[in-house]
N, CA, C and O atoms as a DFTB+ gen file, in Angstrom:
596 C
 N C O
     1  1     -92.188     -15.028     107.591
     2  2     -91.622     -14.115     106.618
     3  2     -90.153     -13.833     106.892
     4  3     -89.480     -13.231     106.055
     5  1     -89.556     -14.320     108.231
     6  2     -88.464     -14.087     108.558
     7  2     -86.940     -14.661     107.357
     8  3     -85.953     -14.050     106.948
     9  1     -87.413     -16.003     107.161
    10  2     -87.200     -16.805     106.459
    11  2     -86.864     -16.111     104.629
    12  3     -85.954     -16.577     103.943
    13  1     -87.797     -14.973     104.129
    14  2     -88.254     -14.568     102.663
    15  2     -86.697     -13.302     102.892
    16  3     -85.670     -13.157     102.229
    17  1     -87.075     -12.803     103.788
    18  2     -85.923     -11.866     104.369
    19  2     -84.712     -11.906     104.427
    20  3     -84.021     -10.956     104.062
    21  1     -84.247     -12.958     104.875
    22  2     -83.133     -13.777     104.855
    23  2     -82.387     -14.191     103.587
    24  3     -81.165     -14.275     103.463
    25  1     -83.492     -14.480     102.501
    26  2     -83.036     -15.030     101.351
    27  2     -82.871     -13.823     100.592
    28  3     -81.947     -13.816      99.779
    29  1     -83.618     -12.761     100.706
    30  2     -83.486     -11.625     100.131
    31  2     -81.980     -11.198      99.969
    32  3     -81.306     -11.146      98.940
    33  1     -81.600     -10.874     101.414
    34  2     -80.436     -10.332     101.507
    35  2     -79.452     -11.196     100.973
    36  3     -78.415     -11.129     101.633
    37  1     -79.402     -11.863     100.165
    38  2     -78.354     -12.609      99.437
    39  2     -78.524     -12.134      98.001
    40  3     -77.630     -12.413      97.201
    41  1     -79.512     -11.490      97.627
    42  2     -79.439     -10.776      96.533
    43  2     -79.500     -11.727      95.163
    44  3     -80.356     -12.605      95.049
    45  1     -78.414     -11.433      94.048
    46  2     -78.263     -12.334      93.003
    47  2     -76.724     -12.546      93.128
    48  3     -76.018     -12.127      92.211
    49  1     -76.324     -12.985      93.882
    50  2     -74.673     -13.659      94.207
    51  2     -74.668     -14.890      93.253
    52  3     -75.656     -15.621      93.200
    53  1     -73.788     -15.071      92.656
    54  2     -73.973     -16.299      91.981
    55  2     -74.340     -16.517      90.743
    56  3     -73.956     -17.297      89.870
    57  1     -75.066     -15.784      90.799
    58  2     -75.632     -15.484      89.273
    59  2     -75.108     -14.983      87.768
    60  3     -75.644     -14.859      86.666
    61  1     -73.925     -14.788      88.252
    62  2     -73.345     -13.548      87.121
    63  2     -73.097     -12.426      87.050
    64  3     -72.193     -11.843      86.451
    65  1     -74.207     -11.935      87.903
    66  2     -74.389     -10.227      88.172
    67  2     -73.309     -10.040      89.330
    68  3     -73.118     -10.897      90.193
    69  1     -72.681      -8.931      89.262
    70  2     -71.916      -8.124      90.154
    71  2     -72.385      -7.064      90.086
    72  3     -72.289      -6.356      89.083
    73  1     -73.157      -6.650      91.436
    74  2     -73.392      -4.680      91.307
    75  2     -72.776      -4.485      92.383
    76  3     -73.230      -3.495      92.958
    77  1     -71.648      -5.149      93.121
    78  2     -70.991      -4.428      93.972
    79  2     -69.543      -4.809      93.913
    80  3     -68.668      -4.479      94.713
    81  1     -69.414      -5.620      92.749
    82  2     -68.141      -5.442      92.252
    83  2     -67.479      -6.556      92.857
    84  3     -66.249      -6.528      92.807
    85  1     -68.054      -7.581      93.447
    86  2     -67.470      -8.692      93.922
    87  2     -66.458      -9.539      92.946
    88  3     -67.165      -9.950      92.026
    89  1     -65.326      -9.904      92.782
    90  2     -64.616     -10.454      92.483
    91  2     -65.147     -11.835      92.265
    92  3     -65.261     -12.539      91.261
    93  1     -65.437     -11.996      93.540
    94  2     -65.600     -14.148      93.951
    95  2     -66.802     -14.519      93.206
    96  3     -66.889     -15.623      92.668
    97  1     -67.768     -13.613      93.148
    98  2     -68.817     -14.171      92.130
    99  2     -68.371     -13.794      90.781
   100  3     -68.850     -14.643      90.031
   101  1     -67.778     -13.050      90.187
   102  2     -67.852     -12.401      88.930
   103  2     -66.574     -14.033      88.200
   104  3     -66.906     -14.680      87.207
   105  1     -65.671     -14.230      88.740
   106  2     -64.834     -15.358      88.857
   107  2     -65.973     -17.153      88.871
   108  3     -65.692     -18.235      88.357
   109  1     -66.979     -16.815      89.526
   110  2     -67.615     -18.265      89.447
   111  2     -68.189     -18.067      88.611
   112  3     -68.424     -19.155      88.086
   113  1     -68.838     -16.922      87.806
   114  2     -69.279     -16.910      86.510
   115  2     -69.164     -16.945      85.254
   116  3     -69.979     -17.269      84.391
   117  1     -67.511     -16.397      85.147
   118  2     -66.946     -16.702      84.117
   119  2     -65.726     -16.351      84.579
   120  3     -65.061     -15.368      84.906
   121  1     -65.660     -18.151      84.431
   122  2     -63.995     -18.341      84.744
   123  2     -63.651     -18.271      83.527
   124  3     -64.350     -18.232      82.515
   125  1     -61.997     -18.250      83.723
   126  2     -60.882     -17.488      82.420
   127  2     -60.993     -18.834      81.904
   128  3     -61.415     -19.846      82.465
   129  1     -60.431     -18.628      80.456
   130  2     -60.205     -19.635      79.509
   131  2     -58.989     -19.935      79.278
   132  3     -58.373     -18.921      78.952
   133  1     -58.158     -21.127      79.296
   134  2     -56.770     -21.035      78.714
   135  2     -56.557     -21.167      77.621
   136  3     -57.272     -22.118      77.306
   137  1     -55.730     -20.664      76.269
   138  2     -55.156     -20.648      75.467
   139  2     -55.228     -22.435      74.848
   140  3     -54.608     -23.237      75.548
   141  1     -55.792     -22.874      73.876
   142  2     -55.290     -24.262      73.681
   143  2     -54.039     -24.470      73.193
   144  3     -53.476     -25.558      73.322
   145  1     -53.312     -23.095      72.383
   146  2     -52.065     -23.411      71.195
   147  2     -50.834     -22.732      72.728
   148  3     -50.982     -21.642      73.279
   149  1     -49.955     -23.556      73.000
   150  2     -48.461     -22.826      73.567
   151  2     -48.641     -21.483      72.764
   152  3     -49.382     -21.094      71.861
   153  1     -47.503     -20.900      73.600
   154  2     -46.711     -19.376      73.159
   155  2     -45.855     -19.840      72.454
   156  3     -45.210     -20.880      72.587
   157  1     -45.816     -18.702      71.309
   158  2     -44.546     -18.589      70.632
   159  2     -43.439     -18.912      71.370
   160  3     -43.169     -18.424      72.468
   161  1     -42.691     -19.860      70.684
   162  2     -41.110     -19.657      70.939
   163  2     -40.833     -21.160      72.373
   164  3     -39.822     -21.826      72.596
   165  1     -42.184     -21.195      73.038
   166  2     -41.754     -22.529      73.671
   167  2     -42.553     -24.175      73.219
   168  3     -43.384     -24.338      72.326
   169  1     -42.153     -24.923      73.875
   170  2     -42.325     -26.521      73.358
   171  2     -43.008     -27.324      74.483
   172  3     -42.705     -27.542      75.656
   173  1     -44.303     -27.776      73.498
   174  2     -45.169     -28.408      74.662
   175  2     -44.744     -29.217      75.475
   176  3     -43.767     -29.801      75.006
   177  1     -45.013     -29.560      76.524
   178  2     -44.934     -30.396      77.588
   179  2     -44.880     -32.201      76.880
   180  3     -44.057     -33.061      77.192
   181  1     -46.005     -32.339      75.907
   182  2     -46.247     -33.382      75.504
   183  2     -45.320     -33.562      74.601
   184  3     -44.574     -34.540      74.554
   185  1     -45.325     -32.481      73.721
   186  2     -44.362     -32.884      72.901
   187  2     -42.805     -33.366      73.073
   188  3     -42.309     -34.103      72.221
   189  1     -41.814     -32.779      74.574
   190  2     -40.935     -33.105      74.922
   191  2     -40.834     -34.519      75.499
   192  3     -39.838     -35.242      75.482
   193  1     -41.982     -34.772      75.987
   194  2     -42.233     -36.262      76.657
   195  2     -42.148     -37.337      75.276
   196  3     -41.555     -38.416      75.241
   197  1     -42.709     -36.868      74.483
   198  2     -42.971     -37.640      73.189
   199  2     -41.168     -37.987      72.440
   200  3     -40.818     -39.141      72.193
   201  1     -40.328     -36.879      72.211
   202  2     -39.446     -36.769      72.240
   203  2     -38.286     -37.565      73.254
   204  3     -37.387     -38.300      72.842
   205  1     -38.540     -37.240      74.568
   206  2     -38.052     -38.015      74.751
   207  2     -38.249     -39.392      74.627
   208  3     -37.267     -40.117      74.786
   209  1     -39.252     -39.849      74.393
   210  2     -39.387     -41.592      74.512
   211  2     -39.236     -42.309      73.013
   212  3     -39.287     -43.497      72.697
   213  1     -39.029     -41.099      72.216
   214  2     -38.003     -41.287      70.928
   215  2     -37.209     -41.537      70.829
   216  3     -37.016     -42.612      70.260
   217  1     -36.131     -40.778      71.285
   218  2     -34.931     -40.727      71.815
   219  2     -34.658     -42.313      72.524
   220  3     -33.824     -43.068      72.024
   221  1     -35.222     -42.586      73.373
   222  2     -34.786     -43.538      74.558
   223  2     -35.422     -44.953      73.386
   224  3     -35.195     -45.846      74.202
   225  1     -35.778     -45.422      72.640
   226  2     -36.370     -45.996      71.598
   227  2     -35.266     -46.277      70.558
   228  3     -34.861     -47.419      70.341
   229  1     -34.758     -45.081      69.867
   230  2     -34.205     -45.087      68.802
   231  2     -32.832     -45.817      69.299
   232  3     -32.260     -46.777      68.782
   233  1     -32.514     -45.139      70.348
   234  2     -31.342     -45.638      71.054
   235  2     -31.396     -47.261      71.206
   236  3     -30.810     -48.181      70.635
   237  1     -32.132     -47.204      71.986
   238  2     -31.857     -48.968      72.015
   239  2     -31.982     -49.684      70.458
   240  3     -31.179     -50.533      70.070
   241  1     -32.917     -49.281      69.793
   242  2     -33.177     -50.141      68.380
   243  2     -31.303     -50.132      68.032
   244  3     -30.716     -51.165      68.354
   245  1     -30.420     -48.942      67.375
   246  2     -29.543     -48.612      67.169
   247  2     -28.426     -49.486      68.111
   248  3     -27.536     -49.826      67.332
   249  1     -28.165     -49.910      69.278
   250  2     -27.857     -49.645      69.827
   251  2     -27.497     -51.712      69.578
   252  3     -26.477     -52.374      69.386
   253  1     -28.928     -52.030      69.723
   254  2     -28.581     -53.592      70.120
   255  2     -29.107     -54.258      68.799
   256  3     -28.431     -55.033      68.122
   257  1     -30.610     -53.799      68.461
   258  2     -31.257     -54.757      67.313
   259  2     -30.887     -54.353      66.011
   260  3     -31.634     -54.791      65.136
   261  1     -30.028     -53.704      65.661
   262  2     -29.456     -53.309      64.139
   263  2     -27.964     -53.956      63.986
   264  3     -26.965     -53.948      64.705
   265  1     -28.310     -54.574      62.590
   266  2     -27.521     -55.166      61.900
   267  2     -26.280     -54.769      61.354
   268  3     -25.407     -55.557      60.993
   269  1     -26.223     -53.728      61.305
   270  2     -25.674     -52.720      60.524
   271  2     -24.612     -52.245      61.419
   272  3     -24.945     -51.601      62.415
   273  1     -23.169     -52.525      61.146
   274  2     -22.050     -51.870      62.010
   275  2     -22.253     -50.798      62.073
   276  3     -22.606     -50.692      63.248
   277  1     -22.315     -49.516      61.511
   278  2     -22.198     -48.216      61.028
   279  2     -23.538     -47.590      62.142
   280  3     -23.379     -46.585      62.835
   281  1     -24.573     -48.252      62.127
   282  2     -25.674     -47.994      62.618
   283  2     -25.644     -48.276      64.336
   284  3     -26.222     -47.690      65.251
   285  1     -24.935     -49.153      64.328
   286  2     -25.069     -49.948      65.653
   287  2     -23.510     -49.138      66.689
   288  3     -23.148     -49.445      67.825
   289  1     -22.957     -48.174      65.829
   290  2     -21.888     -47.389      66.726
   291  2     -22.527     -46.100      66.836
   292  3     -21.998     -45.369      67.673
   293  1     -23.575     -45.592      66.187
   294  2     -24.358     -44.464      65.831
   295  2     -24.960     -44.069      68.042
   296  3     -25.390     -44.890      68.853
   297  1     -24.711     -42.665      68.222
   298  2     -25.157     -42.278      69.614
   299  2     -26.402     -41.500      68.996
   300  3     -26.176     -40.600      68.187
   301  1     -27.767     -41.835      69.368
   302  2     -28.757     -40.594      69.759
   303  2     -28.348     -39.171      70.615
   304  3     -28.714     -39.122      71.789
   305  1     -27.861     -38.422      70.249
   306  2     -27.854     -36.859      70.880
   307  2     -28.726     -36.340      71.651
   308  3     -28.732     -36.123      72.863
   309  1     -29.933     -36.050      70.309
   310  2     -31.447     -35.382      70.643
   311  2     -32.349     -35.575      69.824
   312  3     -32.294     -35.853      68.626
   313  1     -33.350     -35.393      70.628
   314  2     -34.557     -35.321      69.101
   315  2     -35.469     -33.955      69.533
   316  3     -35.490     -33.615      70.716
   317  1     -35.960     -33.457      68.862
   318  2     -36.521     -32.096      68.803
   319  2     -37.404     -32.042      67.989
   320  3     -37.228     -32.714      66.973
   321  1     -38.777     -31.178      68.113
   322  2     -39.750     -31.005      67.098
   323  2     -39.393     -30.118      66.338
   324  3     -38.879     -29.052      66.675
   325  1     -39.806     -30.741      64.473
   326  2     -39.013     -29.808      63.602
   327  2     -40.526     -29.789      62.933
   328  3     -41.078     -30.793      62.483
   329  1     -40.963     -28.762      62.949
   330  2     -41.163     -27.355      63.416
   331  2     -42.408     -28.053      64.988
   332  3     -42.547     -27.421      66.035
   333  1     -42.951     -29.106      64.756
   334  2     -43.738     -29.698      65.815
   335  2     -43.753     -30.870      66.026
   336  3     -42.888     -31.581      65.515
   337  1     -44.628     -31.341      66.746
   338  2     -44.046     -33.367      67.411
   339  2     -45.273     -34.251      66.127
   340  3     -45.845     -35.304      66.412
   341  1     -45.441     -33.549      64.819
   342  2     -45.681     -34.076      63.874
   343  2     -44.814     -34.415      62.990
   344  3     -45.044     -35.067      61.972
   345  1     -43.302     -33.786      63.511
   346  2     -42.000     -34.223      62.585
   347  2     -41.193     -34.023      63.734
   348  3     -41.410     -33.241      64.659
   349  1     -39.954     -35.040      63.542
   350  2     -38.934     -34.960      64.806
   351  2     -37.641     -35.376      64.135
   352  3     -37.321     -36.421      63.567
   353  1     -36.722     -33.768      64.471
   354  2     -35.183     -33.756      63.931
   355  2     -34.422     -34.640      65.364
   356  3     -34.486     -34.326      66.553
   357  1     -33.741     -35.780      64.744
   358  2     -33.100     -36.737      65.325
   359  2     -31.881     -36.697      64.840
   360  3     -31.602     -37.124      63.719
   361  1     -30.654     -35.937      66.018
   362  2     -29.677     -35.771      65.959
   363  2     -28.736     -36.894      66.402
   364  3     -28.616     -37.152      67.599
   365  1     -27.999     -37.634      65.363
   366  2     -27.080     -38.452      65.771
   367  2     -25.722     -37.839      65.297
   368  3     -25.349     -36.898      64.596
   369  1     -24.995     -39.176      66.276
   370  2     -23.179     -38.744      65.951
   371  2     -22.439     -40.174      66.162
   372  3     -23.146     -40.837      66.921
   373  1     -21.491     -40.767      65.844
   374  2     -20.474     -41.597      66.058
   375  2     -20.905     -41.725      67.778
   376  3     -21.674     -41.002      68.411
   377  1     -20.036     -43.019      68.291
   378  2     -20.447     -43.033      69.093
   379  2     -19.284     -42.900      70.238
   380  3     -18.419     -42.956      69.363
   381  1     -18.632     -42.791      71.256
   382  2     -17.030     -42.919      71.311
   383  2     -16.254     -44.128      70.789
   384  3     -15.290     -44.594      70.182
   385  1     -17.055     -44.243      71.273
   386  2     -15.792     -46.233      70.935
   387  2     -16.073     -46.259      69.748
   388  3     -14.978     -46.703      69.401
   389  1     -16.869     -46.113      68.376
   390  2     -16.893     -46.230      67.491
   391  2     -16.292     -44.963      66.381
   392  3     -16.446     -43.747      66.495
   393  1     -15.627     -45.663      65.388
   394  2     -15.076     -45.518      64.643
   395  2     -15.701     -44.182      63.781
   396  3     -16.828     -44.242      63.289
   397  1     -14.814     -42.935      63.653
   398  2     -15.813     -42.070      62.466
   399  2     -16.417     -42.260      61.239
   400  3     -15.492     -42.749      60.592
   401  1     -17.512     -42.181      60.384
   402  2     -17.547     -42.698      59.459
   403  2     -17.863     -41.349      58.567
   404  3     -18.074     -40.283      59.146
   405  1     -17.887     -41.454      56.993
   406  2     -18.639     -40.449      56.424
   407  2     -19.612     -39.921      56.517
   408  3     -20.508     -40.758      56.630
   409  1     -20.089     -38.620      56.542
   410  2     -21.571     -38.760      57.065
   411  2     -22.468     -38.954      55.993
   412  3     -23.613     -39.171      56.389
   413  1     -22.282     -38.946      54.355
   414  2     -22.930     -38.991      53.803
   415  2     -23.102     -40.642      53.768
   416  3     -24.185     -41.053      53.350
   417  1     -22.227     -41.499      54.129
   418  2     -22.544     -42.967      53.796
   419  2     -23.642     -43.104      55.449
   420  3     -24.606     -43.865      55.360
   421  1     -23.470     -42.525      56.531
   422  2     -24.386     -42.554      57.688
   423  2     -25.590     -42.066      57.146
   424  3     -26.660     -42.477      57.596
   425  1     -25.552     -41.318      56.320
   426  2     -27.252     -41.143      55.660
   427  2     -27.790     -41.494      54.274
   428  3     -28.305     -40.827      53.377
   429  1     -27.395     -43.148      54.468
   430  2     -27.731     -43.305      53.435
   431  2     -27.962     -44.546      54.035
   432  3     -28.843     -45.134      53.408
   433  1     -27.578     -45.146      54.912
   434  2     -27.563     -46.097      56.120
   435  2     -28.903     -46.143      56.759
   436  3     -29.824     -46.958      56.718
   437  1     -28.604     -44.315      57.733
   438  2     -30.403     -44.418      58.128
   439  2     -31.716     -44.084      57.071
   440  3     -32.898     -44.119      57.412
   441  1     -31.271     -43.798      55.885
   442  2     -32.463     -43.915      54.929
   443  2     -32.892     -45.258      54.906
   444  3     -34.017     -45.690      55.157
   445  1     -31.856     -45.884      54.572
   446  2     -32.131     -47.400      54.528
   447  2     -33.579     -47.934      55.319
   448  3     -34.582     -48.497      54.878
   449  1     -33.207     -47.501      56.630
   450  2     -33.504     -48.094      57.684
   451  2     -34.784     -47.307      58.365
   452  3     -35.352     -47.538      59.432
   453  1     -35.014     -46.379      57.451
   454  2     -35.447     -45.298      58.258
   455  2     -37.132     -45.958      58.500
   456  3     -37.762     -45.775      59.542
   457  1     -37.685     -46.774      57.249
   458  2     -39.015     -47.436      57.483
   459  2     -39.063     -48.332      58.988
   460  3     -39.813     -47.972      59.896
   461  1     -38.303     -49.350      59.094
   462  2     -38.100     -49.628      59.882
   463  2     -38.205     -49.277      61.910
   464  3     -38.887     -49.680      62.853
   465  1     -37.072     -48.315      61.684
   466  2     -36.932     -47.120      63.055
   467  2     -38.071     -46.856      63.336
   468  3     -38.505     -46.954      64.484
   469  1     -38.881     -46.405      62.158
   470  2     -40.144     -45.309      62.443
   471  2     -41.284     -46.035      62.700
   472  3     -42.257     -45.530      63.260
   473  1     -41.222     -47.664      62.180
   474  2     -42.153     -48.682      62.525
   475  2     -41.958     -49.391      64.662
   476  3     -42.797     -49.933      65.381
   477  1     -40.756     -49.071      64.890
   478  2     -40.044     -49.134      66.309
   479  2     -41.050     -48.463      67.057
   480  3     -41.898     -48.879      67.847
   481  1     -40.722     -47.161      66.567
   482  2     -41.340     -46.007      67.046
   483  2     -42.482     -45.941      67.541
   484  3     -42.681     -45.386      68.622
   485  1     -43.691     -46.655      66.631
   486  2     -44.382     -46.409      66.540
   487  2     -45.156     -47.637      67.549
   488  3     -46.311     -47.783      67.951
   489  1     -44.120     -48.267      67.686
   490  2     -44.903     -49.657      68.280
   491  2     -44.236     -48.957      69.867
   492  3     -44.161     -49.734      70.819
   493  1     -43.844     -47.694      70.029
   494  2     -43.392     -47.451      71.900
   495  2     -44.242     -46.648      72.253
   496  3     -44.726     -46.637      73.385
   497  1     -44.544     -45.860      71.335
   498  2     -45.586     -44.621      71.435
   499  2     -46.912     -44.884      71.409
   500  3     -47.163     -45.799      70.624
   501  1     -48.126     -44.317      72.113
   502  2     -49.634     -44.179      72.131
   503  2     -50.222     -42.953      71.557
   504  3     -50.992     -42.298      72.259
   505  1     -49.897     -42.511      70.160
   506  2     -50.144     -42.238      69.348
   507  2     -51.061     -42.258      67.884
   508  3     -50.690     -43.108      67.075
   509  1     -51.883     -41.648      67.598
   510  2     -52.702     -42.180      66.366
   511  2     -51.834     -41.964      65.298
   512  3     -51.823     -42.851      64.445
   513  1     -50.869     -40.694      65.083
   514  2     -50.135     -40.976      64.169
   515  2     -48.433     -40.850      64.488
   516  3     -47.864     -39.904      65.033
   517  1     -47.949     -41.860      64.071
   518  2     -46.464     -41.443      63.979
   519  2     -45.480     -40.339      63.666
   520  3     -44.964     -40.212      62.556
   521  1     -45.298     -39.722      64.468
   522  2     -43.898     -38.850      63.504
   523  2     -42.946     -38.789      62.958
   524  3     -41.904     -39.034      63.566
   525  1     -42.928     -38.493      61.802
   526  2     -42.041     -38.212      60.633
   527  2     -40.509     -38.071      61.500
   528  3     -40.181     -37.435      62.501
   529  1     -39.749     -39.038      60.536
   530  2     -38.262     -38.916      61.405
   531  2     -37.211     -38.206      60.623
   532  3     -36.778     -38.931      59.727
   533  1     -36.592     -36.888      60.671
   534  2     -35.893     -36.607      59.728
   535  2     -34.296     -36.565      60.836
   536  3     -34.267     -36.442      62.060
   537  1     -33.405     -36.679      60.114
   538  2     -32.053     -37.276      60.389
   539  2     -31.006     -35.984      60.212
   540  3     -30.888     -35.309      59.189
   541  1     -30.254     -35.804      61.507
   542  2     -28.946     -35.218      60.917
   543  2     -27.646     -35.638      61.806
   544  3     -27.467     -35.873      63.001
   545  1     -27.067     -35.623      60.984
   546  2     -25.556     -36.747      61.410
   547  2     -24.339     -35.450      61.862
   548  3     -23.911     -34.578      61.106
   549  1     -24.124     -35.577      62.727
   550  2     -22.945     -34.482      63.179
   551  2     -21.498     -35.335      62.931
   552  3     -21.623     -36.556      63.030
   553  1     -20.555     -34.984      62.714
   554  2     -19.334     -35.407      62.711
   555  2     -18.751     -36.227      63.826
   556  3     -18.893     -36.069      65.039
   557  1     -18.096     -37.095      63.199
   558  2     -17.536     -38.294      64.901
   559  2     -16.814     -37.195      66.558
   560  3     -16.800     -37.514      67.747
   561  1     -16.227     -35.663      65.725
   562  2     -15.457     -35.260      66.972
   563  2     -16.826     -34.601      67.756
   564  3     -16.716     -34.004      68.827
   565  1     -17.990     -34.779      67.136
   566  2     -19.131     -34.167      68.208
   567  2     -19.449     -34.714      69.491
   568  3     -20.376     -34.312      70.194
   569  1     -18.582     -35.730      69.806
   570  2     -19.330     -36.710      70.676
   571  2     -17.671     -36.613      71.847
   572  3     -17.596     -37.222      72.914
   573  1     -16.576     -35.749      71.297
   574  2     -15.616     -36.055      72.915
   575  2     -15.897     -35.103      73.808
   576  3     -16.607     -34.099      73.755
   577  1     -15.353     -35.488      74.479
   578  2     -15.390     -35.556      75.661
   579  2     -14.221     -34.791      76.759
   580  3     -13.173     -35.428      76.871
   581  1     -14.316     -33.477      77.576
   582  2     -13.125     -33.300      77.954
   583  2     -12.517     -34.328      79.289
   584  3     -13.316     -34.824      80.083
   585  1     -11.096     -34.550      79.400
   586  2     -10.704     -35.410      80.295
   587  2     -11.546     -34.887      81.746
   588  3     -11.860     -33.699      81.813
   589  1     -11.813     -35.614      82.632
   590  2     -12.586     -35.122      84.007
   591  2     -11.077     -35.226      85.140
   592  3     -10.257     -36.142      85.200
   593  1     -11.132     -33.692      86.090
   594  2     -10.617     -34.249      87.059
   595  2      -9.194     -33.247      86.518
   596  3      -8.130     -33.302      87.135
């Protein structure tokens, strides 16, 4: 019976029940839940990763495999989720060495092209769906530079 005694004094630990207010069991019983949606006001983890490998994508397409002078002096800035990484504002500008251009003829350039880019895209990313690429062109002086030194 020594044995029945023994087990006794362990009570219902474990179980769920706390009648003495134990922390460590009340915690193995119901652990906390996290939140699935971010907080207001910040940007998922995934989604910045996603972003960036947009970014690093668009760039090279732009950069080497486009035909297009206008396109091919064009710098990636940033890309950012507009309003989430189901749409992504892709900030370009002139590039230094390249020449300023209008910005309305630069967006009319990456409309052109924009099936294309987003087909790029889609072939870097492990994604079921692609995100929507929307475009804004900053002016050629967005991109100097102060002298260093």
């Amino acid at each position: 019976m020594r044995a029945q005694e023994y087990l006794d004094g362990f009570g219902d630990r474990g179980r769920g029940e706390d009648p003495g207010g134990d922390r460590a069991s009340r915690s193995l019983s119901q652990p906390r839940r996290r939140s699935a949606a971010p907080r207001p006001g910040r940007v998922d983890r995934k989604a910045l990763q996603l972003c960036r490998q947009v970014e690093h994508t668009l760039g090279d397409v732009l950069a080497g495999d486009c035909d297009d002078e206008i396109l091919r002096g064009l710098a990636v800035l940033a890309v950012q989720p507009a309003p989430d990484a189901s749409r992504l504002l892709v900030t370009v500008a002139p590039g230094v060495a390249s020449r300023p251009w209008p910005v309305e003829e630069v967006m009319i350039r990456l409309q052109q092209v924009s099936g294309r880019l987003r087909a790029e895209v889609a072939s870097s990313i492990t994604r079921r769906k692609t995100p929507t690429l929307v475009y804004q062109v900053l002016p050629g002086s967005a991109l100097l530079r102060e002298p260093i030194g």
